[in-house]
C-alpha positions as CSV (number, residue, x, y, z in Angstrom):
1,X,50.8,29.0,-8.3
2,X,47.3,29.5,-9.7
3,X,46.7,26.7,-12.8
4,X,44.5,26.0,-15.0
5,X,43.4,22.6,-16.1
6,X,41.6,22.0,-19.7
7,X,40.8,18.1,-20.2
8,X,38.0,15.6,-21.5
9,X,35.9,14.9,-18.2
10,X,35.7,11.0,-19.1
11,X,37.1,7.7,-18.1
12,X,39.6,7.9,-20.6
13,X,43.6,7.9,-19.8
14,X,44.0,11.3,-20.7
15,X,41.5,12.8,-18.3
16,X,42.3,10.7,-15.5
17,X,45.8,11.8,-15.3
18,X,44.7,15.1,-16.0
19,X,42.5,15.1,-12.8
20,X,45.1,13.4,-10.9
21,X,47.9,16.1,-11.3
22,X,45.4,18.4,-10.5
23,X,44.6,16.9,-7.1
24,X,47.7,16.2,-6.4
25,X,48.9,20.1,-7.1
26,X,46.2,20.9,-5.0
27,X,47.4,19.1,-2.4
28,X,50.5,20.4,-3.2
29,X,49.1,23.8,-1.9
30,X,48.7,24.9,-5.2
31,X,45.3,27.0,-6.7
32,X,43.8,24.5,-9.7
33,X,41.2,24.9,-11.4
34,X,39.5,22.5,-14.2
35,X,37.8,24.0,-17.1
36,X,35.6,21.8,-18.8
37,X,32.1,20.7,-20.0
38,X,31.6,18.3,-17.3
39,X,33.1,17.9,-13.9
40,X,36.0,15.5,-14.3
41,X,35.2,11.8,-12.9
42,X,37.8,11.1,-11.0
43,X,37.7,14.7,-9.4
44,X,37.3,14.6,-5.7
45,X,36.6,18.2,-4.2
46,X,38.7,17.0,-1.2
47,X,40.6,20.2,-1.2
48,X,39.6,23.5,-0.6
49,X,42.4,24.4,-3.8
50,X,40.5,22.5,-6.3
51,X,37.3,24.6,-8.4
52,X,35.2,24.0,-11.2
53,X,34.1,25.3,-13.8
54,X,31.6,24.3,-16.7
55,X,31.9,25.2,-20.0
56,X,28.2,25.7,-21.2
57,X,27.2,25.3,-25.0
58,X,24.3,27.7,-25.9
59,X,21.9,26.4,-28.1
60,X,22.0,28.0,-31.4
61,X,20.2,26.8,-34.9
62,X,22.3,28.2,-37.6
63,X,25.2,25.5,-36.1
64,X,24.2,21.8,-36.7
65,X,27.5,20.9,-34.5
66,X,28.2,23.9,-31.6
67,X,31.4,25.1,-32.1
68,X,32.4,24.2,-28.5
69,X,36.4,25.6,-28.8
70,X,34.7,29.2,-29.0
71,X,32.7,28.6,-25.5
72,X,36.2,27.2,-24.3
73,X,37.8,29.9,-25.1
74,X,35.2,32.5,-23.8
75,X,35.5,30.2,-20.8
76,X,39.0,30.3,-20.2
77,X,39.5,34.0,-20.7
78,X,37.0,34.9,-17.6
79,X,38.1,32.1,-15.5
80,X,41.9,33.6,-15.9
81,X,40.6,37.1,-15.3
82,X,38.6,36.1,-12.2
83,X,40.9,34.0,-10.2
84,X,44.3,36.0,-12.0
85,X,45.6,32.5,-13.1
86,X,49.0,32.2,-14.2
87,X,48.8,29.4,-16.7
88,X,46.9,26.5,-18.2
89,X,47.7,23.4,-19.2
90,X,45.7,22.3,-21.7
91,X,45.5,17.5,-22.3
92,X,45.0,16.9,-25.7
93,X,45.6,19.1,-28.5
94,X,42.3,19.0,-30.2
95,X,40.3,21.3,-29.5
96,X,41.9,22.6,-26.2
97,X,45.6,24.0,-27.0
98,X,44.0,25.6,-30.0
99,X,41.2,27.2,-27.5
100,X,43.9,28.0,-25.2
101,X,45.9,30.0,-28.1
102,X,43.1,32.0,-28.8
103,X,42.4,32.4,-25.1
104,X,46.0,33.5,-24.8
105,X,46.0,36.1,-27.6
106,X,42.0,37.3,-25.9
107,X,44.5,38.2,-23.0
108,X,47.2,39.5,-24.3
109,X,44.7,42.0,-25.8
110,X,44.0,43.0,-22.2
111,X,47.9,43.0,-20.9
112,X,47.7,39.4,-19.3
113,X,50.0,36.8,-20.6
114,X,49.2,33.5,-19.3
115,X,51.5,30.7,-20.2
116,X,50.0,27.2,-21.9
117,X,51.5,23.7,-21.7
118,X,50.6,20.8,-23.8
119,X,50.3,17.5,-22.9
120,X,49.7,15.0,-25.8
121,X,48.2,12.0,-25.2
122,X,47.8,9.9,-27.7
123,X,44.7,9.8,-29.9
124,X,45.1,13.7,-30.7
125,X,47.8,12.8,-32.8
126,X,47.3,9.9,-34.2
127,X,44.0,8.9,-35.2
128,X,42.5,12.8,-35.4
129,X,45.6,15.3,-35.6
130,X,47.0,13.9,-38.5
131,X,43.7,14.0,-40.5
132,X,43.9,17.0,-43.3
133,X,41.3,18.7,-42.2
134,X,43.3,19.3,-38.7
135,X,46.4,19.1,-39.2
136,X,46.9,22.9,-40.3
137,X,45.6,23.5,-36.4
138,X,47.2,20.9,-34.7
139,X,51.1,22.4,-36.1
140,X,49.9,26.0,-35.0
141,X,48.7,24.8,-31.7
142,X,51.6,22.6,-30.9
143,X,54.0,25.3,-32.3
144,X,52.6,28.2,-30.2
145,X,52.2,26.3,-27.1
146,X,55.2,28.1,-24.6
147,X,55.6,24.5,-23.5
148,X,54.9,20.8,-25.0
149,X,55.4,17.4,-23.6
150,X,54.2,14.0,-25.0
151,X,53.6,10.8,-22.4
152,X,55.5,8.6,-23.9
153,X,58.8,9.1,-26.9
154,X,56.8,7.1,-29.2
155,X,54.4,9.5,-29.1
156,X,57.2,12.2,-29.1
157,X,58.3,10.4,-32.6
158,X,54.7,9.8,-33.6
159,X,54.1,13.5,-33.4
160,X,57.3,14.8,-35.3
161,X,56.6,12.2,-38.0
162,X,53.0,13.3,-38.8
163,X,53.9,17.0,-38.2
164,X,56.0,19.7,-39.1
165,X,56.7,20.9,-35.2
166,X,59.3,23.7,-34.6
167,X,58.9,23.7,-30.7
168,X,61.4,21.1,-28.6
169,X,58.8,18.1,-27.3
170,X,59.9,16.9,-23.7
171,X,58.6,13.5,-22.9
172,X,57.0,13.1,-19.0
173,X,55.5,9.9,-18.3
174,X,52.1,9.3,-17.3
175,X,52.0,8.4,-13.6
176,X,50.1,6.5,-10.8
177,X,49.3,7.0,-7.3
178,X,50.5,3.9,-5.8
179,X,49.2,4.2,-2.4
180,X,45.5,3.6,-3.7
181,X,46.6,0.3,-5.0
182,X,48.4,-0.3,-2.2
183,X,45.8,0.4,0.2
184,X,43.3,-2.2,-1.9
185,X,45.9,-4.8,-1.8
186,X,46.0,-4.3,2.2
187,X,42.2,-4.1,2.3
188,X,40.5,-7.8,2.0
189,X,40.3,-8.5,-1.4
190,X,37.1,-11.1,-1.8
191,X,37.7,-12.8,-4.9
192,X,35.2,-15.3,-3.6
193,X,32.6,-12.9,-4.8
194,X,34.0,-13.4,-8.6
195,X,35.5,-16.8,-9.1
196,X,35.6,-19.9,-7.6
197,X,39.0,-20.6,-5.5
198,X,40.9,-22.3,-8.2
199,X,39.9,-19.9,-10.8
200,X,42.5,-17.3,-12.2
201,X,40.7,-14.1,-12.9
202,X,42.0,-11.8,-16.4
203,X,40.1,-8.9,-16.5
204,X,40.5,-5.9,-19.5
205,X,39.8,-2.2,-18.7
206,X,38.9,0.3,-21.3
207,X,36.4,2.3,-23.2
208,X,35.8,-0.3,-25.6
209,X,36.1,2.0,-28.7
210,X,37.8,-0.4,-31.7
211,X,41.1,0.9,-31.5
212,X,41.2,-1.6,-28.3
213,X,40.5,-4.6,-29.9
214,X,37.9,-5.8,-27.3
215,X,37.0,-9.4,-30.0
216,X,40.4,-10.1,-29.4
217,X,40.4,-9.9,-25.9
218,X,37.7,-12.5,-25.7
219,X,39.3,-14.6,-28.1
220,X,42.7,-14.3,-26.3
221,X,40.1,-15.6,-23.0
222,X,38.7,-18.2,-24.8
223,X,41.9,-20.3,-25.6
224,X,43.0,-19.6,-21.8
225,X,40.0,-20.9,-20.4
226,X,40.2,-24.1,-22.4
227,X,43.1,-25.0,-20.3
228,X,43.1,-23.2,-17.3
229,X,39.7,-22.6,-15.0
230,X,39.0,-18.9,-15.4
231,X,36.8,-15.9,-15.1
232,X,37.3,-12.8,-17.8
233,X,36.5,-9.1,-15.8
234,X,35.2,-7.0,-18.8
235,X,35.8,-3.1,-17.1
236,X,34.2,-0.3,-18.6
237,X,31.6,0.8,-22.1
238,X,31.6,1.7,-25.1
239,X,30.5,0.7,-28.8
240,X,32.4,-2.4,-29.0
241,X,30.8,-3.9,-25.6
242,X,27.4,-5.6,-28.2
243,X,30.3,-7.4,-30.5
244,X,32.1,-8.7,-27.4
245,X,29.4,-9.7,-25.7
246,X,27.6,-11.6,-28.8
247,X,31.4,-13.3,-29.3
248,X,31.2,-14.7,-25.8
249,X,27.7,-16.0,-26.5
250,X,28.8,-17.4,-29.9
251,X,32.0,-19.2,-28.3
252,X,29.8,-20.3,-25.2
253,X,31.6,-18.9,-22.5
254,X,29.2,-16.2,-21.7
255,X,29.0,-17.7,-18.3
256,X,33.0,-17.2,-17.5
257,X,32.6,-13.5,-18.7
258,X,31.9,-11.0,-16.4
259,X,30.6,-7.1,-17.9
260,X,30.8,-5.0,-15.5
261,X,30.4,-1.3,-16.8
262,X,32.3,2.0,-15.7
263,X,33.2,1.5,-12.9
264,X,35.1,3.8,-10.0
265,X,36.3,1.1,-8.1
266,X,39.7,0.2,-10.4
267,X,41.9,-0.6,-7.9
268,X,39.7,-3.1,-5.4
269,X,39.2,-5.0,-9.7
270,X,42.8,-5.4,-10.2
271,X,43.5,-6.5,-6.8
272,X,41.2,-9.4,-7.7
273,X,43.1,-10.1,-11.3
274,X,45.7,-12.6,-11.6
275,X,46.1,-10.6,-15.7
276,X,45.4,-7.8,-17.4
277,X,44.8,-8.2,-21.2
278,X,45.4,-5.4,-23.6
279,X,45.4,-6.3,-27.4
280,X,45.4,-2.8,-28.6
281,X,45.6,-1.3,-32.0
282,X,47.9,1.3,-30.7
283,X,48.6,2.6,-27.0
284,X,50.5,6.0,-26.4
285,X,51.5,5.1,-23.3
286,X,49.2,2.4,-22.0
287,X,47.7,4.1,-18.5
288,X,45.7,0.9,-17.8
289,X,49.3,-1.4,-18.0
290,X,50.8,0.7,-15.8
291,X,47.8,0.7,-13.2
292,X,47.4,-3.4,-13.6
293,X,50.9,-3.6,-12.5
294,X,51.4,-1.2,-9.8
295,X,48.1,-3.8,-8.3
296,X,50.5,-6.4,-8.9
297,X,48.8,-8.1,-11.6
298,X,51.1,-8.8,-14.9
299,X,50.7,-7.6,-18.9
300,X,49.9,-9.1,-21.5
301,X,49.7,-6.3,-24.6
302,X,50.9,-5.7,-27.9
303,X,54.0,-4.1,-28.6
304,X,52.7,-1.2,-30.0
305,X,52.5,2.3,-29.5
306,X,54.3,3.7,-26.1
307,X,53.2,-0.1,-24.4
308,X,56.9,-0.9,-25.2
309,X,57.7,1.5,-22.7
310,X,55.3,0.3,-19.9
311,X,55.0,-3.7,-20.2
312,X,58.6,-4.8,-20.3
313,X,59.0,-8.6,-22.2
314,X,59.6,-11.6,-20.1
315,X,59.4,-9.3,-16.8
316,X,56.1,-7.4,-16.2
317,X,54.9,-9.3,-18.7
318,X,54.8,-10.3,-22.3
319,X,54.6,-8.4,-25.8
320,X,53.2,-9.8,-29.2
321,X,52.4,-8.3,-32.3
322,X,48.9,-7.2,-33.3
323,X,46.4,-9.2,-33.9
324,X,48.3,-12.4,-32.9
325,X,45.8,-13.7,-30.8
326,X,47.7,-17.4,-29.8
327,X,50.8,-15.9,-28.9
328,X,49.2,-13.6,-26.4
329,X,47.1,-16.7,-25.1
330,X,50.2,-19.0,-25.1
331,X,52.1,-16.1,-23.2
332,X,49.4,-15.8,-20.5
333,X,49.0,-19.6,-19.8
334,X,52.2,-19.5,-19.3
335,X,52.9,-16.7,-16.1
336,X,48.8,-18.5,-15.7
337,X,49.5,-22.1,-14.8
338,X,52.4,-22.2,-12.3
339,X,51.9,-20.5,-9.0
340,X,55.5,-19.5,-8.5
341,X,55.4,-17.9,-11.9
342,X,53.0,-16.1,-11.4
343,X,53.9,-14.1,-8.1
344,X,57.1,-13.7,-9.6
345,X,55.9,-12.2,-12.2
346,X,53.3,-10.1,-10.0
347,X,56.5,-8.7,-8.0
348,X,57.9,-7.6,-10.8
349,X,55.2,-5.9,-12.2
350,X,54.8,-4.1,-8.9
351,X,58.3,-3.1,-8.6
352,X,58.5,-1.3,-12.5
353,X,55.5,0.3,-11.4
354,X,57.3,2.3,-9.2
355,X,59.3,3.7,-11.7
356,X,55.9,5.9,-13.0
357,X,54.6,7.2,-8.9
358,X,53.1,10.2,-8.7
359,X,56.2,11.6,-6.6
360,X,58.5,10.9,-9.5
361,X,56.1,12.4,-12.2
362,X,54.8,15.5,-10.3
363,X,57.7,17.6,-9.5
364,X,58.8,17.2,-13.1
365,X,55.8,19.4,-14.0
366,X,55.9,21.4,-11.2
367,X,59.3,22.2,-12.6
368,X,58.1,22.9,-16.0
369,X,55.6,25.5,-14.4
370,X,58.0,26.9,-12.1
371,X,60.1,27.3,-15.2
372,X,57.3,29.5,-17.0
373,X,56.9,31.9,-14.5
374,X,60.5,32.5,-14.0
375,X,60.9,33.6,-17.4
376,X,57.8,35.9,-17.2
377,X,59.2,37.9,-14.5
């Protein structure tokens, strides 16, 4: 098949898994091709079956803000003419199923029907889709879409709550690629370089945007490192990384907390971690979970959101309510201070993981595609 992929290029769960299935289709044997302003960074041109294509945003003064759906839409109507696509699928539902619509009717104009698919990921729904001033768009994009799925069913119910949607919602999980974590637990994994040998190491990945909660991640550290020797592995950017760094200062543990940026080396981190912190607002699905624990390291989240899903109480991990910042800590000096714990913990972790592999994951889409086309013939 020849697909189209529309996603945000950034570190962000939504465009990694986009860039993922793309690879992986390609590897599949499959023709893919991302559409987009930047090139995705996970995207490894590995494959002669992957392409790129930019989206470029002419400069135009009577626009304070450049309407960027219209260039994704130009965008996507010559990409599907060149390379005679078959269908997109479009992560996120603002602005890219609504581009693709308009793409789609562009086409139809000409005699080409090209089939879209929505995936919705999370933030699309709930912090922007549900705002007034999209919502109209969101229900017409969801509801024209010839296929929809949501990575987690509290997303699926978060979406039919907030919405008046008329098309059926199938839920397909996120997914990982466990060999990479498997080939950086093989590979030798110098903790040495981060923390002293008796030192547990927590680390938190994310793009630091409030919705995370990144204060309470350091706060969460702060009570563990009172009574256990430990390092904190801060992973990634974003407007919250000044308040979490000046609350480490404050609390005087600046020293036991490591910022380390973006970074593309996720797997050889969490092979280092002994736990993974996420204190989120809300969570979708909760990509980074899922990636702590198929590197063996163990969850400690809120229940919130489509984490519920992921990080299963007493097993992978532990679940408290938002906000409550002692119970997490209690939880995690606890699977923290006894060794046995704590590998048990990490086995099981590993073990759910598998549950979400990119070979249980991708045939389900491939299905949904496969699906498409036999109902355009």
């Amino acid at each position: 098949m020849k697909i189209g992929i529309v996603c945000y290029p950034t570190y962000g769960g939504s465009g990694v898994v986009a860039t993922e299935l793309g690879m992986a289709l390609a590897d599949k044997g499959h023709e893919v091709h991302f559409i987009t302003y930047n090139q995705p960074v996970r995207l490894d041109f590995i494959s002669h079956n992957l392409h790129f294509h930019e989206v470029l945003m002419e400069e135009y003064p009577l626009f304070q803000y450049q309407p960027y759906e219209l260039a994704l839409s130009s965008k996507l109507v010559e990409v599907v003419k060149k390379y005679n696509l078959e269908l997109l699928h479009v992560h996120y539902a603002i602005p890219h199923a609504y581009a693709a619509y308009m793409a789609k009717m562009m086409l139809k104009e000409k005699g080409i029907d090209i089939k879209v698919v929505t995936t919705l990921h999370g933030t699309d729904i709930t912090l922007v889709g549900s705002h007034p001033s999209y919502k109209a768009a969101v229900e017409f994009s969801i509801n024209n879409s010839d296929v929809v799925t949501a990575v987690s069913n509290s997303l699926r119910e978060d979406t039919l709550r907030l919405f008046t949607i008329t098309n059926p919602i199938q839920v397909v999980y996120n997914f990982i690629d466990l060999k990479k974590y498997e080939e950086a637990d093989q590979a030798d994994c110098q903790r040495i370089a981060l923390a002293k040998p008796k030192e547990r190491i927590v680390t938190h990945i994310s793009n630091f945007r409030p919705v995370k909660r990144i204060e309470d991640v350091i706060q969460v550290f702060n009570i563990i490192q009172q009574s256990i020797p430990a390092k904190l592995l801060m992973v990634g950017d974003g407007p919250e990384r000044l308040r979490a760094e000046n609350l480490a200062r404050k609390l005087d543990i600046k020293q036991n907390v490591l910022f380390l940026g973006n970074s593309q080396d996720v797997e050889k981190i969490l092979c280092y971690s002994d736990l993974f912190l996420l204190p989120s607002k809300t969570e979708s699905f909760g990509l980074a979970a899922l990636e702590a624990m198929a590197a063996g390291t163990p969850v400690i989240s809120t229940n919130t959101g489509g984490l519920q899903e992921v990080n299963i109480n007493g097993k992978t991990g532990y679940l408290s309510d938002l906000g409550n910042i002692d119970d997490m800590a209690k939880n995690a000096i606890e699977i923290l201070t006894d060794d046995k714990v704590l590998n048990e913990f990490k086995e099981r972790s590993k073990e759910h993981a598998r549950l979400f592999t990119l070979e249980n994951i991708l045939p389900v889409y491939e299905d949904i595609y496969k699906g498409l086309m036999e109902k355009a013939i």
